[in-house]
C-alpha positions as CSV (number, residue, x, y, z in Angstrom):
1,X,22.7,14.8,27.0
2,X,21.0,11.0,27.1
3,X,23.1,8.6,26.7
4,X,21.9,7.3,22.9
5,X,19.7,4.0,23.4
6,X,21.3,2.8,20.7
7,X,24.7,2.1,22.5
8,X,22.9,-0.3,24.6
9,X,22.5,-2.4,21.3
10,X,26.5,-3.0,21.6
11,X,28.0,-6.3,23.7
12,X,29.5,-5.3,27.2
13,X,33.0,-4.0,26.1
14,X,35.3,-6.6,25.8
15,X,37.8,-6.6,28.8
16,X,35.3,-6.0,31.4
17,X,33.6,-8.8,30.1
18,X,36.5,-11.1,29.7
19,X,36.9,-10.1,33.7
20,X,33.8,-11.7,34.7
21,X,34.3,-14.8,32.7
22,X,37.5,-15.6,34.1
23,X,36.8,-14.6,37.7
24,X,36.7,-18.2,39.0
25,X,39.6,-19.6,40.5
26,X,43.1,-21.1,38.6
27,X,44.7,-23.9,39.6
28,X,47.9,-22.5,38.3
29,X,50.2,-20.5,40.3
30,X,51.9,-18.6,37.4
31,X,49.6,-16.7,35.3
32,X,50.9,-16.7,31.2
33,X,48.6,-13.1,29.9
34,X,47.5,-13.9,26.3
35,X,44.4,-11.7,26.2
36,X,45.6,-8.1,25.0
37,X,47.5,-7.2,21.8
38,X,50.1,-4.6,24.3
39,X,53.7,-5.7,22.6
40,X,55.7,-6.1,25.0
41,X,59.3,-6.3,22.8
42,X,61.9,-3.6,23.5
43,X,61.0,-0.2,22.4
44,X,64.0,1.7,20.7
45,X,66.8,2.8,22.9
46,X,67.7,6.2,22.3
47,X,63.6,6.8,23.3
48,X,64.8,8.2,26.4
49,X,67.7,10.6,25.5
50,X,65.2,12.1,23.2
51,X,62.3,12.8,25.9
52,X,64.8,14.1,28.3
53,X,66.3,16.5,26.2
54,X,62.8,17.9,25.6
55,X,60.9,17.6,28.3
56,X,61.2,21.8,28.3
57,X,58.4,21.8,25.6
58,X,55.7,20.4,28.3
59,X,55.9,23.9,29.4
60,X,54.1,24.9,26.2
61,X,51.0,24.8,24.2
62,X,51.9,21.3,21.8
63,X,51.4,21.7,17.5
64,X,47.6,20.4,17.1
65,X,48.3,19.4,13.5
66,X,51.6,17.8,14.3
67,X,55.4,19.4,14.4
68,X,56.7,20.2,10.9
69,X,60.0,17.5,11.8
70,X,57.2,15.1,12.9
71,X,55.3,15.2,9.8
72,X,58.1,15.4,7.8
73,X,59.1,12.0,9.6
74,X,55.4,10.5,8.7
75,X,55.7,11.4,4.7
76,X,59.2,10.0,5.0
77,X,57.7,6.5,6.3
78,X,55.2,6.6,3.7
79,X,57.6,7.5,1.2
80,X,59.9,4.5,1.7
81,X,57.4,2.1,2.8
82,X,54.9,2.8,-0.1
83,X,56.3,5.0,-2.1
84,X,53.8,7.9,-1.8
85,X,54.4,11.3,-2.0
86,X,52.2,13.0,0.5
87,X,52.0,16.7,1.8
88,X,51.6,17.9,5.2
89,X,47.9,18.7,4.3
90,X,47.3,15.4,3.7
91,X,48.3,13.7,7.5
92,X,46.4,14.1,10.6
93,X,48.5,13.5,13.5
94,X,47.1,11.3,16.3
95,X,46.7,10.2,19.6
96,X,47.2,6.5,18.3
97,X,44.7,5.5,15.4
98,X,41.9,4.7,18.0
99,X,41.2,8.4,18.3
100,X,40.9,8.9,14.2
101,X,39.3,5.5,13.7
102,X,36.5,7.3,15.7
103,X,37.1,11.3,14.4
104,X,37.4,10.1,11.2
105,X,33.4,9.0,11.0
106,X,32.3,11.7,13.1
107,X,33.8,14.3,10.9
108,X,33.2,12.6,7.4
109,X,29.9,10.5,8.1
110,X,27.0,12.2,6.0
111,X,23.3,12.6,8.1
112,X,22.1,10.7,4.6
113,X,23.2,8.7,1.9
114,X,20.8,8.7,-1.2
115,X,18.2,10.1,1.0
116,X,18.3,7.3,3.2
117,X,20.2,6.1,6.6
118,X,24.0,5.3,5.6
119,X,25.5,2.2,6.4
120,X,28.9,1.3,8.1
121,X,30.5,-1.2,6.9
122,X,32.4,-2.8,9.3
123,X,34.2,-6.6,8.9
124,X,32.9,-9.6,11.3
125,X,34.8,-10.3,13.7
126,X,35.7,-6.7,14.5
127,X,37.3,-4.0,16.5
128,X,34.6,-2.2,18.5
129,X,35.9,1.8,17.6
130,X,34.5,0.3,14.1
131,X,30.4,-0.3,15.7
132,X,30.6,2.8,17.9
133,X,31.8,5.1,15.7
134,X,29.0,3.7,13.4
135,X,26.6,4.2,16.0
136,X,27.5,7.6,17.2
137,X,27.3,9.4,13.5
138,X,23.5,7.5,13.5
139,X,24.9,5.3,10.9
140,X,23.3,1.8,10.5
141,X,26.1,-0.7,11.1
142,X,26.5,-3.9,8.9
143,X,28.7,-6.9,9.9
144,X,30.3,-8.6,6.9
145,X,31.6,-12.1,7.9
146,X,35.4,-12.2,7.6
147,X,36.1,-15.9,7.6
148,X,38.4,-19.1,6.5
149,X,36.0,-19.5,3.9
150,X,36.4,-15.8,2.6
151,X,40.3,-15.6,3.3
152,X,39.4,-14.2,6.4
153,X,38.5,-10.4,5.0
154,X,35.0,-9.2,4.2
155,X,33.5,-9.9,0.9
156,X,31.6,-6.3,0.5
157,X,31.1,-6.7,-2.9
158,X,28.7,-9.8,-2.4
159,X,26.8,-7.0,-0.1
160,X,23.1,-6.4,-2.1
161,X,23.2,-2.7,-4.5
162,X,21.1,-1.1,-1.9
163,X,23.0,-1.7,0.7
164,X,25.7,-0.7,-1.2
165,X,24.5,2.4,-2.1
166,X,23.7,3.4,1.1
167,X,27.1,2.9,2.1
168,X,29.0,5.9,3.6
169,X,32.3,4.0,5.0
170,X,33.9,0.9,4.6
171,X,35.9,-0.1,7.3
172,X,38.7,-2.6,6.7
173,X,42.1,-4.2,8.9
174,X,45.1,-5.3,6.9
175,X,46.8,-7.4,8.2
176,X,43.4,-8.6,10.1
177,X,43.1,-8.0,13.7
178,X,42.5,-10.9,14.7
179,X,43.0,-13.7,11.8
180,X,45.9,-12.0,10.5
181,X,45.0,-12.1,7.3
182,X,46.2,-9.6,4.6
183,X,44.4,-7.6,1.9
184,X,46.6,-8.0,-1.7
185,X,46.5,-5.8,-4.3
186,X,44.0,-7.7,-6.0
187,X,41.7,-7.4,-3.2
188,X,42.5,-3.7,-2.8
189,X,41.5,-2.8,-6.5
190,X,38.6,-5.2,-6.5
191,X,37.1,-2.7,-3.0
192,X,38.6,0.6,-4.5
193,X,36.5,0.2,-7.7
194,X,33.4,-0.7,-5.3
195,X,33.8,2.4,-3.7
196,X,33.9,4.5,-6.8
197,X,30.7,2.8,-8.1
198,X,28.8,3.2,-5.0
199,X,30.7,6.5,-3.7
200,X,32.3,5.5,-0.2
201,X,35.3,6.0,1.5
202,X,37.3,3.2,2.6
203,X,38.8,3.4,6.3
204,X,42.2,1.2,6.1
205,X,42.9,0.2,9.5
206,X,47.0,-0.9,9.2
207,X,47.8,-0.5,12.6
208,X,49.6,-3.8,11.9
209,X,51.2,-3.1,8.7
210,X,54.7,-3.8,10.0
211,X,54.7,-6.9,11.6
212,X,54.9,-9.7,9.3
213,X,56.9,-13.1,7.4
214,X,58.6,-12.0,3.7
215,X,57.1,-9.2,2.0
216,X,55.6,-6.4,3.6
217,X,51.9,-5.8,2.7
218,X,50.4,-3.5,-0.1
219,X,48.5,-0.7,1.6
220,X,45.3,0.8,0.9
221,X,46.1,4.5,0.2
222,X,49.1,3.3,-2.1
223,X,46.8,0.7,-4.6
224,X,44.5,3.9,-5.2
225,X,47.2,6.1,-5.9
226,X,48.2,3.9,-8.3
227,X,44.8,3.5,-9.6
228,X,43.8,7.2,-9.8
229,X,41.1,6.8,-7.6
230,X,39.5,9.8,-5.9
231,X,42.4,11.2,-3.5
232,X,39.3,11.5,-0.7
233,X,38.3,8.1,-1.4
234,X,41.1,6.1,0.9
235,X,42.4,6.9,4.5
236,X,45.1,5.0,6.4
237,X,45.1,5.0,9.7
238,X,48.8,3.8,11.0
239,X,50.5,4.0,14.9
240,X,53.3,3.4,16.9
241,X,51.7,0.8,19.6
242,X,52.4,-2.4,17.2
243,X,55.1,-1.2,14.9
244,X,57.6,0.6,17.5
245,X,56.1,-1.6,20.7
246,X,55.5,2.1,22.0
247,X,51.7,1.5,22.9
248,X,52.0,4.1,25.7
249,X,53.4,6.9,23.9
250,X,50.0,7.1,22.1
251,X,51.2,8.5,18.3
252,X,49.9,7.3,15.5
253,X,48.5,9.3,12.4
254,X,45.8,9.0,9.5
255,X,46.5,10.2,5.8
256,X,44.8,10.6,2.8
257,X,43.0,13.1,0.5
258,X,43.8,17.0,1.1
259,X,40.0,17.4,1.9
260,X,39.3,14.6,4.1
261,X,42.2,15.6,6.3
262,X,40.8,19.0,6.7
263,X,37.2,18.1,8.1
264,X,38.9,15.4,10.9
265,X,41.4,18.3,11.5
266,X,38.8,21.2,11.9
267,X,37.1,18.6,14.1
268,X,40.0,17.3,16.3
269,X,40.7,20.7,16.8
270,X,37.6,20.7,18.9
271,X,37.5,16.9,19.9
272,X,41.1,15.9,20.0
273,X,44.5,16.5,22.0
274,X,47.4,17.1,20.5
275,X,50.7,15.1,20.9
276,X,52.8,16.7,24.5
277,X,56.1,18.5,22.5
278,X,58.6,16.2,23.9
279,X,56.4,12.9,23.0
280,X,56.1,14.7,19.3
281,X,60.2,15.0,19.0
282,X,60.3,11.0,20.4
283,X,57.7,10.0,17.4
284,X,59.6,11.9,15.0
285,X,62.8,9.9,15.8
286,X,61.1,6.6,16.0
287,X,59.5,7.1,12.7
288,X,62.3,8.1,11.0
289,X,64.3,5.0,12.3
290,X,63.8,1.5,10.5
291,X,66.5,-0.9,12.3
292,X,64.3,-0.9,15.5
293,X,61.6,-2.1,13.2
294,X,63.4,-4.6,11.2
295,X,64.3,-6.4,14.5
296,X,61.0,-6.5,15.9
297,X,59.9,-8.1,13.0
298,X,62.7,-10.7,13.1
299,X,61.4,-11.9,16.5
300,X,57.9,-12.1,15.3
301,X,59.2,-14.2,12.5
302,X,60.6,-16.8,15.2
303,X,57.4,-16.4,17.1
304,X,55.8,-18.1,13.8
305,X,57.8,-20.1,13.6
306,X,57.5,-21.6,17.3
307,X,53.6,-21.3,16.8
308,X,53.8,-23.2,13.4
309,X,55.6,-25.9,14.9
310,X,53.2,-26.7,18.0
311,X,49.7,-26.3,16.4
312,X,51.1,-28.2,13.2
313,X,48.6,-31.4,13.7
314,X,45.9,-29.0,14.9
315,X,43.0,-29.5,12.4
316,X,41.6,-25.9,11.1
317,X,44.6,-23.9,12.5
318,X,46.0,-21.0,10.1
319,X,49.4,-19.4,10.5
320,X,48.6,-16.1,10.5
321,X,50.3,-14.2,7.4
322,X,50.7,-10.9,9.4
323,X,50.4,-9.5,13.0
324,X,50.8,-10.8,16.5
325,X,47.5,-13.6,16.9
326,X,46.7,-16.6,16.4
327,X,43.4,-17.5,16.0
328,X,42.7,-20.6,16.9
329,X,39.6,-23.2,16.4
330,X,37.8,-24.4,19.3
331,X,34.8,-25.9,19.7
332,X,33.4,-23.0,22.1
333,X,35.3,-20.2,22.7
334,X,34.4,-19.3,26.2
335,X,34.5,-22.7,27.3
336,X,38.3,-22.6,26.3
337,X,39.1,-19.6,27.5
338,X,37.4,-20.5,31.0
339,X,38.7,-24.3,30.9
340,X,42.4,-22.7,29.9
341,X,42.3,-20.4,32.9
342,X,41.2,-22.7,35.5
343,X,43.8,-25.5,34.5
344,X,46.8,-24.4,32.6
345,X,46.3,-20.2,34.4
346,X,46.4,-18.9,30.5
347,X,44.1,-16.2,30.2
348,X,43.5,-15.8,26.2
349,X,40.3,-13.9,24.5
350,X,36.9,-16.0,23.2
351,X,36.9,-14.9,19.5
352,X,32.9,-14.1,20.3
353,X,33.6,-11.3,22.4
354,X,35.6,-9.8,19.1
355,X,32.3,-10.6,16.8
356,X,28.7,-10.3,16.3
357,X,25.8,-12.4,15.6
358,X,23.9,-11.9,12.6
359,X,21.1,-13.9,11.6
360,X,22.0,-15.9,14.5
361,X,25.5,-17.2,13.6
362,X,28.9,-15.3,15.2
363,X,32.0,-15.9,13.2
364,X,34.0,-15.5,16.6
365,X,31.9,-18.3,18.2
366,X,34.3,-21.6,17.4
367,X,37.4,-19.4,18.1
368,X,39.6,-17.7,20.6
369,X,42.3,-15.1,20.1
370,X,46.2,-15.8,21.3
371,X,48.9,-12.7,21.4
372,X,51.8,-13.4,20.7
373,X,53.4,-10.6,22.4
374,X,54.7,-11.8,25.3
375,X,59.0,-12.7,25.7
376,X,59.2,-15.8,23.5
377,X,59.8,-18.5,26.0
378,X,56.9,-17.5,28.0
379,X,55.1,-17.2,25.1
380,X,55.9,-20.8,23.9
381,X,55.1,-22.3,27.3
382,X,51.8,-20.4,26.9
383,X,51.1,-21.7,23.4
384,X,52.2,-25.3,24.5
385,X,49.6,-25.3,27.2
386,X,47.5,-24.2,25.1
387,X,47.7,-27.1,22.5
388,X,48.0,-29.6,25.3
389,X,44.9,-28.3,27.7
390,X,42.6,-28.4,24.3
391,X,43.7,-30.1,21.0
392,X,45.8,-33.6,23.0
């Protein structure tokens, strides 16, 4: 098969890119990594004891759809976090939500909408799965600015009726990667009852659904319960990496309607790889544990805090409401990132290589992208030369 031309459409993926940006030299010695969203807070300590005491399951075949205790784990999450009462026919194990983010277009993407090309819908800035999974269904993909001046989350409904009708899938992150902004019910409803009108689904990306300040944040799946909305209409897409600070064990899981779940599943079982047996018995204890969680989230809070208090005279900055960045203004985003490098030897992301330009403007142009995942003194040294390389 030829690689599809359209693929060449797409930016140079975003690390390799960052790579040749910042190979010039650093006048630092110690290098303060700001780039990647990997957490790097402890992962829960009885994750060990439980990987040892099955690592005699590698020896066999592993559960495609998931482990009866691990799904029964999942529904118990979304039970107490949301209060949904799901079956096992309605979750998809995953290899962490990158691989249904992808599946979940490929198996649910029609070849037309109305007779026409679908659309995507994909928010601006944007994580790429979103573009390439548009791309490889032959979908046509449409960047909706997500910025301060729309609360940082797309406006779809200000999309035009034909576009709209075209529309296949609406992608959507809540709490935003990167802004970390947060969708509230009254945004949820408002995108729900688009949906229904113009007959999409609605991909809810909430990878990042546990990290934040007070109140945790309304999800997708559970505003269109409560609406009666098609049950096929949402699909959550949720995983270990952010929540547990288990990026490498790869687990993660997408739920929705009964018949949605069934096409990604007949697919996956093609396209897909199940969960190893003793990484499925570790997921099913970490999901079924909250006190790991709650703590994680009680040093992000401080993390906020320590961010709030040195970018407090910086004009434009936003303390994000959820998640692990900070998106900070800058005049050029690549000219910061390279300028931070070479004289403080912080090594953060230009907001551009996150967004796209359409009609000439890129809402990632004037910013670059800080994680905040890295032990909290080093990450306040980081932040600090951050604020005093390019805002003093």
């Amino acid at each position: 098969m030829v690689f599809p031309e359209r693929f060449l459409t797409l930016p140079v993926a975003t690390w390799p890119r960052l790579r040749t940006l910042l190979d010039v030299p650093a006048r630092a010695n110690d290098v303060i990594n700001m780039t990647i969203g990997e957490p790097r807070h402890a992962f829960p300590a009885f994750v060990g004891d439980i990987l040892a005491a099955n690592l005699a399951s590698f020896g066999s075949y592993p559960s495609n759809d998931g482990t009866a205790d691990l799904l029964d784990a999942i529904t118990g999450f979304l039970k107490r976090r949301y209060d949904l009462d799901l079956s096992h026919d309605q979750i998809l194990t995953l290899n962490g939500t990158r691989e249904g983010l992808y599946n979940a277009a490929m198996a649910l993407c029609p070849e037309t909408k109305n007779g026409k090309q679908p659309v995507i819908l994909t928010p601006n800035p944007f994580y790429q799965v979103y573009a390439v999974a548009a791309l490889s269904v032959g979908a046509e993909p449409v960047y909706v600015a997500a910025t301060p001046d729309t609360g940082n989350l797309p406006d779809y409904a200000g999309l035009p009726a034909d576009v709209l009708d075209r529309t296949a899938i609406a992608y959507i992150c809540s709490p935003a990667n990167p802004q970390g902004a947060v969708a509230d019910e009254t945004y949820w409803r408002a995108l729900i009852a688009l949906a229904e009108k113009h007959d999409f689904k609605i991909f809810a990306d909430e990878c990042y659904s546990e990290i934040y300040r007070d109140l945790g944040p309304v999800g997708a799946l559970q505003v269109a319960t409560e609406m009666g909305a098609d049950p096929d209409r949402v699909l959550i897409f949720h995983s270990l990496s952010k929540r547990s600070n288990l990026p490498g064990l790869r687990s993660g899981f997408c739920a929705g309607g009964v018949e949605s779940i069934k096409r990604i599943r007949a697919l996956r079982a093609f396209a897909g790889a199940p969960l190893p047996g003793p990484l499925q018995a570790v997921a099913t204890a970490v999901w079924n544990d909250e006190d790991h969680v709650i703590e994680n989230r009680a040093q992000y809070a401080e993390k906020y805090k320590i961010a709030d208090s040195i970018f407090k005279n910086v004009t434009g900055y936003e303390s994000p409401a959820a998640g692990f960045f900070l998106w900070l203004p800058v005049e050029d985003g690549e000219a910061a990132a390279v300028k931070l490098w070479q004289e403080t030897g912080v090594r953060v992301l230009p907001g551009s290589y996150l967004s796209r330009a359409v009609g000439g403007v890129s809402p990632g142009d004037g910013f670059i992208r800080v994680a905040l995942v890295a032990p909290t003194q080093e990450m306040q040294r980081g932040l600090t030369l951050i604020r005093d390389c390019l805002y003093d």
